[in-house]
N, CA, C, O and CB atoms as a CASP TS submission, in Angstrom:
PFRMAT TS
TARGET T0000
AUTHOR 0000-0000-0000
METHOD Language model
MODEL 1
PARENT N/A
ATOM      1  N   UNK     1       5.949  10.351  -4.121  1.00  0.00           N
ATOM      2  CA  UNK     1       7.231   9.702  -3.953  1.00  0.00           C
ATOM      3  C   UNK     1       7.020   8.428  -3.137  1.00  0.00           C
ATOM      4  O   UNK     1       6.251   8.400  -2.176  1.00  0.00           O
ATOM      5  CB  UNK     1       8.259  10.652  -3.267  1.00  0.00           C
ATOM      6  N   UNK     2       7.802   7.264  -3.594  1.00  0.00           N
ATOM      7  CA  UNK     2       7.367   6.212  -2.892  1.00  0.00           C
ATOM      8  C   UNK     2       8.929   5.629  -2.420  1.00  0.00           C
ATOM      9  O   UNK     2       9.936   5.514  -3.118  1.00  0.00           O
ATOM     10  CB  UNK     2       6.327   5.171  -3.855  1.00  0.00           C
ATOM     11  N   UNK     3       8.727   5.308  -0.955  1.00  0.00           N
ATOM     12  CA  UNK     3       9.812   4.268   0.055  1.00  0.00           C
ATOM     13  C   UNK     3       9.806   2.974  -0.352  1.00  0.00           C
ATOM     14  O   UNK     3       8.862   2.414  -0.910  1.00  0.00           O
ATOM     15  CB  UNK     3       9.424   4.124   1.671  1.00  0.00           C
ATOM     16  N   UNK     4      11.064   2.401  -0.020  1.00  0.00           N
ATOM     17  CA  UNK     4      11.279   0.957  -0.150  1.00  0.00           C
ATOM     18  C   UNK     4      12.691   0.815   1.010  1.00  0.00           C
ATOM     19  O   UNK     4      13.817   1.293   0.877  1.00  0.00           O
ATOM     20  CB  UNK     4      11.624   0.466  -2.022  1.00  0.00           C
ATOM     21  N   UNK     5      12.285   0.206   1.838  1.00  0.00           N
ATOM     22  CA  UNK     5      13.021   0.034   2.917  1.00  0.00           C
ATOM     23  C   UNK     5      13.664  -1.811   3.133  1.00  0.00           C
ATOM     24  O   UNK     5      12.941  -2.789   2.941  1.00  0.00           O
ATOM     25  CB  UNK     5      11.953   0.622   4.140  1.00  0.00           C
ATOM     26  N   UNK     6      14.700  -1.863   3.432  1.00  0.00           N
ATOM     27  CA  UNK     6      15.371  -3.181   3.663  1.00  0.00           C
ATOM     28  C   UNK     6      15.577  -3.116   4.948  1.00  0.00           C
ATOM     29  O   UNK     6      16.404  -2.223   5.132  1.00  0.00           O
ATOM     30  CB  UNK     6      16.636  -3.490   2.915  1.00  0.00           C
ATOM     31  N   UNK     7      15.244  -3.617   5.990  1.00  0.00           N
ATOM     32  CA  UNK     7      15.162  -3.422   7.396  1.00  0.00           C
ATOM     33  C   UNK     7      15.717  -4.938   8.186  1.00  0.00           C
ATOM     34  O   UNK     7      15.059  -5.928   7.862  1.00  0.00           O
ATOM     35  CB  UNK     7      13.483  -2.985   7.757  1.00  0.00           C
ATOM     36  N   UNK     8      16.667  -5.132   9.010  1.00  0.00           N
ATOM     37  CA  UNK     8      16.738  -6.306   9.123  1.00  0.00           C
ATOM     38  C   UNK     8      16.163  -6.311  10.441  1.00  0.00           C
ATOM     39  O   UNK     8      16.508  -5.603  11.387  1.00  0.00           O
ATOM     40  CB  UNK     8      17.990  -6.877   8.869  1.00  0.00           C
ATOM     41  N   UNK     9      14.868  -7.542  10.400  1.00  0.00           N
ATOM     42  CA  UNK     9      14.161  -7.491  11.385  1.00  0.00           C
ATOM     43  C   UNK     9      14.490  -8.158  12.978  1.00  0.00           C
ATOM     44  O   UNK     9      13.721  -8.056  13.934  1.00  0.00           O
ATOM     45  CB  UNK     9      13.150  -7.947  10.819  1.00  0.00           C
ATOM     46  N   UNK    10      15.659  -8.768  12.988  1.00  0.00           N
ATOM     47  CA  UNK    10      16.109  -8.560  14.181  1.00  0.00           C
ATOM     48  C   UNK    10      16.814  -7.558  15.256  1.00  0.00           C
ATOM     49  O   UNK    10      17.183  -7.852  16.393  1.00  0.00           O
ATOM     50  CB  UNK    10      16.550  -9.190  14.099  1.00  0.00           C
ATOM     51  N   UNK    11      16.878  -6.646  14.781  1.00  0.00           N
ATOM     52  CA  UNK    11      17.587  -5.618  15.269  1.00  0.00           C
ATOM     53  C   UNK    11      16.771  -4.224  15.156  1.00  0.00           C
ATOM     54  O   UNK    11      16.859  -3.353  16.021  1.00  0.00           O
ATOM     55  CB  UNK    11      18.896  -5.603  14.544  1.00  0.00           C
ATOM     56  N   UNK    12      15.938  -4.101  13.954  1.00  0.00           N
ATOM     57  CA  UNK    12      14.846  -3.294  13.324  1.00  0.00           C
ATOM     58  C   UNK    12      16.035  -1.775  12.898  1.00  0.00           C
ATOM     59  O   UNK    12      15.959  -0.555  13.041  1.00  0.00           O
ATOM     60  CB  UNK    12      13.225  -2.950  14.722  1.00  0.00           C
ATOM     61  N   UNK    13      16.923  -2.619  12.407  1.00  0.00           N
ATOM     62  CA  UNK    13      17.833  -1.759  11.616  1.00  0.00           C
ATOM     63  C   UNK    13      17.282  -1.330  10.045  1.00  0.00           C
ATOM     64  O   UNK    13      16.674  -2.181   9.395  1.00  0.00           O
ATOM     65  CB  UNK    13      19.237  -2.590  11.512  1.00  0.00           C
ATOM     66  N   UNK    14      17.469  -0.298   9.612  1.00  0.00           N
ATOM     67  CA  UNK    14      17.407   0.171   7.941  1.00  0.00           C
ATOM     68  C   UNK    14      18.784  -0.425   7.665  1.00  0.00           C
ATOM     69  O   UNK    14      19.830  -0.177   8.266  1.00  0.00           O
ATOM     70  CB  UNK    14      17.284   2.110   7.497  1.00  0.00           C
ATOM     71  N   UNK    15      18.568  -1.334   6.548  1.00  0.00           N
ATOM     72  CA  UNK    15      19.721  -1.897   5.877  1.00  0.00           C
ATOM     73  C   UNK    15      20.143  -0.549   4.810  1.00  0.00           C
ATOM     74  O   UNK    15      21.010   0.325   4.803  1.00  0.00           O
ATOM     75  CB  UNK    15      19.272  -3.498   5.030  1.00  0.00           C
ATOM     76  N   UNK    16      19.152  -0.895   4.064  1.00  0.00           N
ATOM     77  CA  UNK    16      19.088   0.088   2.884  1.00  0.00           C
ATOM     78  C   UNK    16      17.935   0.578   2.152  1.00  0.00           C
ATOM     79  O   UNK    16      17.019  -0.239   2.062  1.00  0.00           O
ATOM     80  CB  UNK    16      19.757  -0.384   1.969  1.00  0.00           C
ATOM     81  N   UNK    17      17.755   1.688   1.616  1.00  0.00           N
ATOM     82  CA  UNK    17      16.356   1.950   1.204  1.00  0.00           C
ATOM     83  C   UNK    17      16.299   2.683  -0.462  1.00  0.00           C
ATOM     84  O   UNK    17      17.380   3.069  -0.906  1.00  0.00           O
ATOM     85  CB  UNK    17      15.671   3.047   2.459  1.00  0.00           C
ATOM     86  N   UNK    18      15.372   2.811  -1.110  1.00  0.00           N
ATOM     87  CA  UNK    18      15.518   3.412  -2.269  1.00  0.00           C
ATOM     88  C   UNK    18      14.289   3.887  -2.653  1.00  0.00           C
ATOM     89  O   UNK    18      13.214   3.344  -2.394  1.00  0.00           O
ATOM     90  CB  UNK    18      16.079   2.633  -3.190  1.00  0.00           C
ATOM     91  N   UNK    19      14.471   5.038  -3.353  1.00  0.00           N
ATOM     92  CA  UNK    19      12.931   6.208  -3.463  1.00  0.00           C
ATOM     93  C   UNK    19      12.864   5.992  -4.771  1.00  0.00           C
ATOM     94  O   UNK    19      13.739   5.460  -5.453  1.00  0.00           O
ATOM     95  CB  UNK    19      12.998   8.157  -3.058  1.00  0.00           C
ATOM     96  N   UNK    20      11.305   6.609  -5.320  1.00  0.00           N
ATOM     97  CA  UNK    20      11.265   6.458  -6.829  1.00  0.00           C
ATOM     98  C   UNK    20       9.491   7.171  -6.895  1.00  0.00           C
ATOM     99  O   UNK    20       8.812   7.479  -5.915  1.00  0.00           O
ATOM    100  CB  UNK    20      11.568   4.427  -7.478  1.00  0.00           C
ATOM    101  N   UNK    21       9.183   7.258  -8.040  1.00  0.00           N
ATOM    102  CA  UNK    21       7.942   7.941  -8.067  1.00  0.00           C
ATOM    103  C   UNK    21       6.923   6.908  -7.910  1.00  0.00           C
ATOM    104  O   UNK    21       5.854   7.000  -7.306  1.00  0.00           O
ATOM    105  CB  UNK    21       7.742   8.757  -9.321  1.00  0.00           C
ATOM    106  N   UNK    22       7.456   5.817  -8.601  1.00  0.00           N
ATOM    107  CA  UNK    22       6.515   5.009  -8.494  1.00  0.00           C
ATOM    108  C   UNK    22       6.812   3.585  -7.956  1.00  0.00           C
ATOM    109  O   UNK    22       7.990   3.230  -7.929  1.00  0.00           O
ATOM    110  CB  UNK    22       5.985   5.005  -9.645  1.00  0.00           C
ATOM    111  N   UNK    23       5.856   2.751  -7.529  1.00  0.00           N
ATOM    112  CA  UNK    23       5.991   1.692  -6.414  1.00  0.00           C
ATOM    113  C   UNK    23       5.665   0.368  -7.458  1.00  0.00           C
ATOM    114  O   UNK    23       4.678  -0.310  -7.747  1.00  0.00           O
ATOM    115  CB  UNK    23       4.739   1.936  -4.910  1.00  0.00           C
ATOM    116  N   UNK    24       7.176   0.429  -7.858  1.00  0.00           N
ATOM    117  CA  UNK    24       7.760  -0.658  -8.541  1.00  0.00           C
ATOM    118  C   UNK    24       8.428  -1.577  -8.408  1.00  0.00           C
ATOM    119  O   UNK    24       8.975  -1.697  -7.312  1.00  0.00           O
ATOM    120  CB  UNK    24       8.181  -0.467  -9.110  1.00  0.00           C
ATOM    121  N   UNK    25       8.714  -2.795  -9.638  1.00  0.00           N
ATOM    122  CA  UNK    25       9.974  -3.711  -9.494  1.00  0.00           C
ATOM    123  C   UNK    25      11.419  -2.894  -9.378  1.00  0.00           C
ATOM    124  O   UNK    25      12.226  -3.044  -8.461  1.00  0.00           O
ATOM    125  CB  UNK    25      10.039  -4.708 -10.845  1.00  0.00           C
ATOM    126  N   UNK    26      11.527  -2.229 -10.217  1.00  0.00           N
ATOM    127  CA  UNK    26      12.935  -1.261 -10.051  1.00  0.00           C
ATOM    128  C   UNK    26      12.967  -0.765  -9.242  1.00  0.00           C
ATOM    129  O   UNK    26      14.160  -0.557  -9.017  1.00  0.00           O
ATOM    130  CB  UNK    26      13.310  -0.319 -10.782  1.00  0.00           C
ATOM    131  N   UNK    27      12.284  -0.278  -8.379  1.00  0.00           N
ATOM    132  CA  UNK    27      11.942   0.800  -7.007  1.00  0.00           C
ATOM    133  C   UNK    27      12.771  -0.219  -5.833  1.00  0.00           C
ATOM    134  O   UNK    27      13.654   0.155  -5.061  1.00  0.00           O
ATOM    135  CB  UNK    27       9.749   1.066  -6.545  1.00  0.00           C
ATOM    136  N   UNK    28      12.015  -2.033  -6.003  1.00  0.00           N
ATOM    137  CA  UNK    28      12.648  -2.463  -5.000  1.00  0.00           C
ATOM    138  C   UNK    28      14.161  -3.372  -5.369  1.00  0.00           C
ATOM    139  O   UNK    28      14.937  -3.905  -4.575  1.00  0.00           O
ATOM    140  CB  UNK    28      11.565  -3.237  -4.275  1.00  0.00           C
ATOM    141  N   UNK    29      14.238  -3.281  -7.377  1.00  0.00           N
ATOM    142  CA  UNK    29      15.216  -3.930  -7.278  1.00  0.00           C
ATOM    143  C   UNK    29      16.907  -3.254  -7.350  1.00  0.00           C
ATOM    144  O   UNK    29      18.002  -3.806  -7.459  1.00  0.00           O
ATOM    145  CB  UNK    29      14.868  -4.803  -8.208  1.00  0.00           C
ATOM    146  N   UNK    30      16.420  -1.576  -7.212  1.00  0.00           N
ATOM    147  CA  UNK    30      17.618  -0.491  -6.625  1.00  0.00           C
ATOM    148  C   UNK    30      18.030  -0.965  -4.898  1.00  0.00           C
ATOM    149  O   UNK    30      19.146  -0.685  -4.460  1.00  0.00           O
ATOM    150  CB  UNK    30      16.821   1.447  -6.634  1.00  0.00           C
ATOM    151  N   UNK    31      17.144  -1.592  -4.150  1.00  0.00           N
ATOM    152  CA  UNK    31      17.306  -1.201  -2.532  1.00  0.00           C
ATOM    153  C   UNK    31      18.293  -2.568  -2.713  1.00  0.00           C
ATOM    154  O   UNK    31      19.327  -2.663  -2.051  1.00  0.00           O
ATOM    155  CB  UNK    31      15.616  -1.188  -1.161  1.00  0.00           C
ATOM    156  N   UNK    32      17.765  -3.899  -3.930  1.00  0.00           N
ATOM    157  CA  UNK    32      19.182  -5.065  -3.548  1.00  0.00           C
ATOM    158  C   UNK    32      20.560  -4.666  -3.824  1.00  0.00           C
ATOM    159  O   UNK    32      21.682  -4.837  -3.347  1.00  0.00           O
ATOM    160  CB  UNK    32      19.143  -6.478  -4.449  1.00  0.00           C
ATOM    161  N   UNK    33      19.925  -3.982  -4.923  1.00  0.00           N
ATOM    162  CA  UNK    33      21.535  -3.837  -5.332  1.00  0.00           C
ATOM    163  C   UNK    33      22.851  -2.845  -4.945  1.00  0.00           C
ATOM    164  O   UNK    33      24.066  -3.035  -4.886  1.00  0.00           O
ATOM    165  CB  UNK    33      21.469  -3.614  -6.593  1.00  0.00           C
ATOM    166  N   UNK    34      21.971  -1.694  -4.716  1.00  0.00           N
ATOM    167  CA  UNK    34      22.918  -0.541  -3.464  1.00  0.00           C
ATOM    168  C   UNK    34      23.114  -1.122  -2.011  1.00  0.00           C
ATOM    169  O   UNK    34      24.080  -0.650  -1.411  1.00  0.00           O
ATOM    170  CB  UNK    34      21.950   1.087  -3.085  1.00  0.00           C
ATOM    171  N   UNK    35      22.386  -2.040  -1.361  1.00  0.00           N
ATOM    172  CA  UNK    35      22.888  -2.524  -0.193  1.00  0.00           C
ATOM    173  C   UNK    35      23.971  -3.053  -0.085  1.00  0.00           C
ATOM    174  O   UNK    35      24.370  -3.923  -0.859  1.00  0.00           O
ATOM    175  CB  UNK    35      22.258  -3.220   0.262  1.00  0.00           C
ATOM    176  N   UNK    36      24.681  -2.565   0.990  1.00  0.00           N
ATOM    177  CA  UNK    36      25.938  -2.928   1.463  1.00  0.00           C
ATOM    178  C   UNK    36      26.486  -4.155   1.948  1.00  0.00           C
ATOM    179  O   UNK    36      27.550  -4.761   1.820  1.00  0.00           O
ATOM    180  CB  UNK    36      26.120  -2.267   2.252  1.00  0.00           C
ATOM    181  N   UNK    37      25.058  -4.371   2.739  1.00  0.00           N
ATOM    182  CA  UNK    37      25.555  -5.923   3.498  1.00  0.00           C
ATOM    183  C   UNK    37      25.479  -7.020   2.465  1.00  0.00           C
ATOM    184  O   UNK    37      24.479  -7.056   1.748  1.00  0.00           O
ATOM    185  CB  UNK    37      24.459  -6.477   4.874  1.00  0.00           C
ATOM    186  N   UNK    38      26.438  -7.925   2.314  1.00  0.00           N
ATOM    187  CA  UNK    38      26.393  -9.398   1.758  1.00  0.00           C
ATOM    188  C   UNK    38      25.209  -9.989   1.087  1.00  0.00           C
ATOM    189  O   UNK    38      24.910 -10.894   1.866  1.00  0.00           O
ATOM    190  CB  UNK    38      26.622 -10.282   2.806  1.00  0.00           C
ATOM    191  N   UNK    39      24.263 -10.028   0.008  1.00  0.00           N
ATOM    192  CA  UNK    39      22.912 -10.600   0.078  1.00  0.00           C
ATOM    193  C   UNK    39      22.962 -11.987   0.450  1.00  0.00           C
ATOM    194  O   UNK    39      21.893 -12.569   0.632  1.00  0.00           O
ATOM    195  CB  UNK    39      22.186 -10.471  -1.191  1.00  0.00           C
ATOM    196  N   UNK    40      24.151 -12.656   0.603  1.00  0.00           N
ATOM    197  CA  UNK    40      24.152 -13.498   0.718  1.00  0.00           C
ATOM    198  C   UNK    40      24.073 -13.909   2.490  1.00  0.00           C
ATOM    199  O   UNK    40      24.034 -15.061   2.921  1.00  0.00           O
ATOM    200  CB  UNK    40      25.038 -13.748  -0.136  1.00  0.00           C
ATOM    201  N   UNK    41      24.066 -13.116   3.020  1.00  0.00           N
ATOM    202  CA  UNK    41      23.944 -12.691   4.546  1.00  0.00           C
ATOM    203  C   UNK    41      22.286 -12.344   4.795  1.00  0.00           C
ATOM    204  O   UNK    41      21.950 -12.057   5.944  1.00  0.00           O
ATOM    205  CB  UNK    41      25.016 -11.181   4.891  1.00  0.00           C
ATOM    206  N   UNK    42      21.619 -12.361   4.099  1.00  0.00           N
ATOM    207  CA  UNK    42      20.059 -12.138   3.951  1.00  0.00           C
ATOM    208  C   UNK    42      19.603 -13.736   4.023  1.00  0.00           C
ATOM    209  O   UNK    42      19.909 -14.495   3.104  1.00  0.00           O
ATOM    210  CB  UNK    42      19.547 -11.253   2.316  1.00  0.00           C
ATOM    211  N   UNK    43      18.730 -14.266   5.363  1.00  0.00           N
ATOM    212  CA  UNK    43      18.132 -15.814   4.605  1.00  0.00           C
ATOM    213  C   UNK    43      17.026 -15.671   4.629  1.00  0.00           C
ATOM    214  O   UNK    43      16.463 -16.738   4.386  1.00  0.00           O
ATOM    215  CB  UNK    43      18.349 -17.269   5.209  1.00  0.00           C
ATOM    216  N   UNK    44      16.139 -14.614   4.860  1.00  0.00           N
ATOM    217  CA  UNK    44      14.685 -14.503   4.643  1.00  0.00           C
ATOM    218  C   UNK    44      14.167 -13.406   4.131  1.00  0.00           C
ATOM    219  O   UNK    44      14.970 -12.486   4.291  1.00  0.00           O
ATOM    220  CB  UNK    44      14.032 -14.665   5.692  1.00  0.00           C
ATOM    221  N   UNK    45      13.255 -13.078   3.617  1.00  0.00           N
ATOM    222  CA  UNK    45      12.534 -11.558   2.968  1.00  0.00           C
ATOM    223  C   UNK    45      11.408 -11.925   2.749  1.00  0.00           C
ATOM    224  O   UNK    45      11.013 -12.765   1.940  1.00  0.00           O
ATOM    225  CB  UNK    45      13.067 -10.830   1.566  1.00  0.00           C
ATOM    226  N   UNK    46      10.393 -10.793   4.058  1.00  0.00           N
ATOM    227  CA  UNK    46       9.315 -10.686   4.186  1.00  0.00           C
ATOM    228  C   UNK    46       8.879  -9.312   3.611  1.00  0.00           C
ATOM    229  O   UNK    46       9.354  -8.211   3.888  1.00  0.00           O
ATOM    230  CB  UNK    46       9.077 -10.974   5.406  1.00  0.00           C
ATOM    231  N   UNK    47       7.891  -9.605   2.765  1.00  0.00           N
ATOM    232  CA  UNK    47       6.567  -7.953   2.172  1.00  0.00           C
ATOM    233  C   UNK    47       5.322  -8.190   3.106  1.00  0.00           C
ATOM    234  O   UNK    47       4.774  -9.185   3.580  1.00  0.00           O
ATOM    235  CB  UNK    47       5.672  -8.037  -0.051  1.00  0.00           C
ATOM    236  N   UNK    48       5.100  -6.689   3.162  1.00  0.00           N
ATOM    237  CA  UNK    48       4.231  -6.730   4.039  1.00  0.00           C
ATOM    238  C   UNK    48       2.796  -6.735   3.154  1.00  0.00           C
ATOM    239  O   UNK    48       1.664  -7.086   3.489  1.00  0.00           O
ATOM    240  CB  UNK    48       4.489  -5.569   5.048  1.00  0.00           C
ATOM    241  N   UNK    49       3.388  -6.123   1.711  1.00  0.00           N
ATOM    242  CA  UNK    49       2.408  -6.361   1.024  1.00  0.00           C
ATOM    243  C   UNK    49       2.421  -5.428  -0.416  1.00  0.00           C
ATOM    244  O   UNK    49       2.554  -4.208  -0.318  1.00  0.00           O
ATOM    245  CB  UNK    49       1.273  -6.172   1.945  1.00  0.00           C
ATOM    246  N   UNK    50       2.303  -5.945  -1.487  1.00  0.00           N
ATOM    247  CA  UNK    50       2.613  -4.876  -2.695  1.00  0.00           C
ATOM    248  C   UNK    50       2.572  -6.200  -4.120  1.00  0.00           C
ATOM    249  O   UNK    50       2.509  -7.365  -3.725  1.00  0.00           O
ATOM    250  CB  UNK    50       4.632  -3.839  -2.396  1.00  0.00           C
ATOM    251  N   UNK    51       2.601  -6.017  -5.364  1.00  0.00           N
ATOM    252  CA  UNK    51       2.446  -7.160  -6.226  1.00  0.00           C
ATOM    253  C   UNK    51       3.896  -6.434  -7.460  1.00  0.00           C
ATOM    254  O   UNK    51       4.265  -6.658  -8.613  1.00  0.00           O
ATOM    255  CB  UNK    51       0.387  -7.360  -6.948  1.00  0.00           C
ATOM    256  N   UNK    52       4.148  -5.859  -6.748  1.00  0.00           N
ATOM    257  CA  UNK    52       5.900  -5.211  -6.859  1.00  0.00           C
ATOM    258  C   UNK    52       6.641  -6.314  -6.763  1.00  0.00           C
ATOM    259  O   UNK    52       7.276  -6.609  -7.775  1.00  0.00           O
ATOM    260  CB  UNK    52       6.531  -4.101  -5.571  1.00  0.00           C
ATOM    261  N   UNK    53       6.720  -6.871  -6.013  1.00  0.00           N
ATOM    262  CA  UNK    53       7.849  -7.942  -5.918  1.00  0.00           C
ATOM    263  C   UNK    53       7.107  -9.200  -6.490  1.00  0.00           C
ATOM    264  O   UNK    53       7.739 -10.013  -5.816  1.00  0.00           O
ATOM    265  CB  UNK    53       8.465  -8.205  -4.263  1.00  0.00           C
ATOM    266  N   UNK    54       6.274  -9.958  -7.198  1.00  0.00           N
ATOM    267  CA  UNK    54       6.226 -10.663  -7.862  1.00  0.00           C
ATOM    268  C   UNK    54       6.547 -10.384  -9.364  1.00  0.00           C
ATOM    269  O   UNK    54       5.742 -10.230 -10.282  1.00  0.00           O
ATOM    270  CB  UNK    54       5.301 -11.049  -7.552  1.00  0.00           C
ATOM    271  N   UNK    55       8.054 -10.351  -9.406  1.00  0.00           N
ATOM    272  CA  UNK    55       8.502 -10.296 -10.822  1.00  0.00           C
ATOM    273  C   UNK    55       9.529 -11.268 -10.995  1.00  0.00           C
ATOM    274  O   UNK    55       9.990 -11.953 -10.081  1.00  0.00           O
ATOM    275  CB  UNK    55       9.010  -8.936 -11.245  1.00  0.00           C
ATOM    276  N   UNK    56       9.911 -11.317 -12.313  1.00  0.00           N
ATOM    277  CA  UNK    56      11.086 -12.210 -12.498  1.00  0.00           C
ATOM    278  C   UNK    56      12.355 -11.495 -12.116  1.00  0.00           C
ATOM    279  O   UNK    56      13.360 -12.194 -11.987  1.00  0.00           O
ATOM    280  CB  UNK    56      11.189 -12.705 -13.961  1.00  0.00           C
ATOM    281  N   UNK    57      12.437 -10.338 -11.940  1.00  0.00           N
ATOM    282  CA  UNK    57      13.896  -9.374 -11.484  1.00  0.00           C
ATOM    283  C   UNK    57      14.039 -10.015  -9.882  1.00  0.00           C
ATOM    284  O   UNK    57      14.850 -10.733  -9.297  1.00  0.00           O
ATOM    285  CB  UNK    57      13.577  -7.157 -11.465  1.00  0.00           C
ATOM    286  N   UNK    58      12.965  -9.427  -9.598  1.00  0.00           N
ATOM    287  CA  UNK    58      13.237  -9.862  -7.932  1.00  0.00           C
ATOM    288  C   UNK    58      13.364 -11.229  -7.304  1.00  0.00           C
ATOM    289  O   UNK    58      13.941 -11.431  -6.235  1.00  0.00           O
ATOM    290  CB  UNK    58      12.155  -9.394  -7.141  1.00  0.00           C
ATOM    291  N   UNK    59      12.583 -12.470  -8.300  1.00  0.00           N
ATOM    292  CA  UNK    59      12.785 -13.902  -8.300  1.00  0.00           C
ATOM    293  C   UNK    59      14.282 -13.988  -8.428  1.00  0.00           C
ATOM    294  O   UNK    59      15.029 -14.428  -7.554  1.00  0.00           O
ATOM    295  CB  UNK    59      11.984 -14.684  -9.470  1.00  0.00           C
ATOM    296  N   UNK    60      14.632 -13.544  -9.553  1.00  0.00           N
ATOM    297  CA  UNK    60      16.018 -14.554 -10.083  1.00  0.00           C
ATOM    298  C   UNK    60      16.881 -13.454  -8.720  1.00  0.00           C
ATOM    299  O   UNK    60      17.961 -13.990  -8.475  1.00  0.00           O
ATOM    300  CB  UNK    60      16.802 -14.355 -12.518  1.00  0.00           C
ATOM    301  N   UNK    61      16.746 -12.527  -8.092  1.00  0.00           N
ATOM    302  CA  UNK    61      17.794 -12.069  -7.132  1.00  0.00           C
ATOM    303  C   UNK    61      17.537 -13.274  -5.441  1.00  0.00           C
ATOM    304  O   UNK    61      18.371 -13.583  -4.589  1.00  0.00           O
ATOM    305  CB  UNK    61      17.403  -9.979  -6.832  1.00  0.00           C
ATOM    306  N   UNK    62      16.457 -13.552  -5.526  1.00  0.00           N
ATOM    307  CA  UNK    62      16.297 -14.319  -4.709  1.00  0.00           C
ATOM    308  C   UNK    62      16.897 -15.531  -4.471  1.00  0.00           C
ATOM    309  O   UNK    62      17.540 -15.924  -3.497  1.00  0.00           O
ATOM    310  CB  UNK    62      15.411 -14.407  -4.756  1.00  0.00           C
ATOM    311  N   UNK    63      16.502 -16.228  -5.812  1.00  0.00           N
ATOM    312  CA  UNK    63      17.131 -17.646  -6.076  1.00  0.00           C
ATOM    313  C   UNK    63      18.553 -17.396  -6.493  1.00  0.00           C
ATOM    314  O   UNK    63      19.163 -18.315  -7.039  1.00  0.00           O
ATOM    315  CB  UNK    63      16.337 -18.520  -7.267  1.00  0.00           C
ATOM    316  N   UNK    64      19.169 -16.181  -6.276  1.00  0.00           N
ATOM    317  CA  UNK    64      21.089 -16.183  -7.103  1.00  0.00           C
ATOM    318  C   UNK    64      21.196 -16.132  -5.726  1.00  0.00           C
ATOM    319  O   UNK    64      22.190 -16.793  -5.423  1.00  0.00           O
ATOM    320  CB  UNK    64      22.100 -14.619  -8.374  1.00  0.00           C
ATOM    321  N   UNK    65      20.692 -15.700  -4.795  1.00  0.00           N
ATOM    322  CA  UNK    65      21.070 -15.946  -3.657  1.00  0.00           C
ATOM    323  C   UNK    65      20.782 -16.464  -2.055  1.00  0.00           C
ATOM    324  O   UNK    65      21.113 -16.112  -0.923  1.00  0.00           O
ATOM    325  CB  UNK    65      21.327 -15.263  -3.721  1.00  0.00           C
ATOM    326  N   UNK    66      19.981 -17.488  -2.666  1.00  0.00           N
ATOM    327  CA  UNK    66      19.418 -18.268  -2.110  1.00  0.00           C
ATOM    328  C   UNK    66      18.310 -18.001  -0.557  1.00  0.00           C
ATOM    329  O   UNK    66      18.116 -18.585   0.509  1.00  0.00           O
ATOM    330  CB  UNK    66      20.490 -19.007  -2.043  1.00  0.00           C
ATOM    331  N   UNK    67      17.767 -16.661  -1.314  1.00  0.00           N
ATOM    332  CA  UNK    67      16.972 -16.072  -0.069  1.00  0.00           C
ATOM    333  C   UNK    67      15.779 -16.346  -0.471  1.00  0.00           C
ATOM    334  O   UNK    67      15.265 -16.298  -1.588  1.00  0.00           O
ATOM    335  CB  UNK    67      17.103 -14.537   0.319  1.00  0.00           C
ATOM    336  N   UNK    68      15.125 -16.834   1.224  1.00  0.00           N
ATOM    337  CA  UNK    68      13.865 -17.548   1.361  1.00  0.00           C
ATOM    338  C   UNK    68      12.455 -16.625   1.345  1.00  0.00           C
ATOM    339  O   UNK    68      12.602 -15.699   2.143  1.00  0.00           O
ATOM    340  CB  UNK    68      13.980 -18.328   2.712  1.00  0.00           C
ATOM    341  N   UNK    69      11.231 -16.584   0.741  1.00  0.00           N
ATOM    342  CA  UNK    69      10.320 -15.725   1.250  1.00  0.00           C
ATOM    343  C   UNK    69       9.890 -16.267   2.082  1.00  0.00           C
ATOM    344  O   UNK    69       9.010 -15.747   2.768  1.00  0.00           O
ATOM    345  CB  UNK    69       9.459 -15.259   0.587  1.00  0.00           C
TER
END
């Protein structure tokens, strides 16, 4: 079973998180879309490391909302 955590790193709060078997684009592009807070309230998103998030799902959520890597 694999974690995907949205953590906002000033506070080192869990925004939102989403499980899945495998450590995917969908794995992390469930944690944008069930989060509660504003994405538009997001101006940065750091990975610590994974080739999961180089997709076009997770690009075009970035650039619709103008969040910086």
């Amino acid at each position: 079973m694999e974690l995907c955590l949205l953590v906002d790193q000033l506070n080192r709060e869990i925004i939102h998180y989403s499980s899945g078997l495998k450590k995917d684009s969908p794995l992390v592009y469930r944690v944008f879309v069930k989060v509660k807070t504003k994405l538009n309230d997001i101006i940065l998103f750091h990975k610590d490391r994974g080739n999961e998030f180089k997709n076009k799902i997770i690009d075009k959520v970035m650039d619709n909302f103008k969040i910086k890597r």
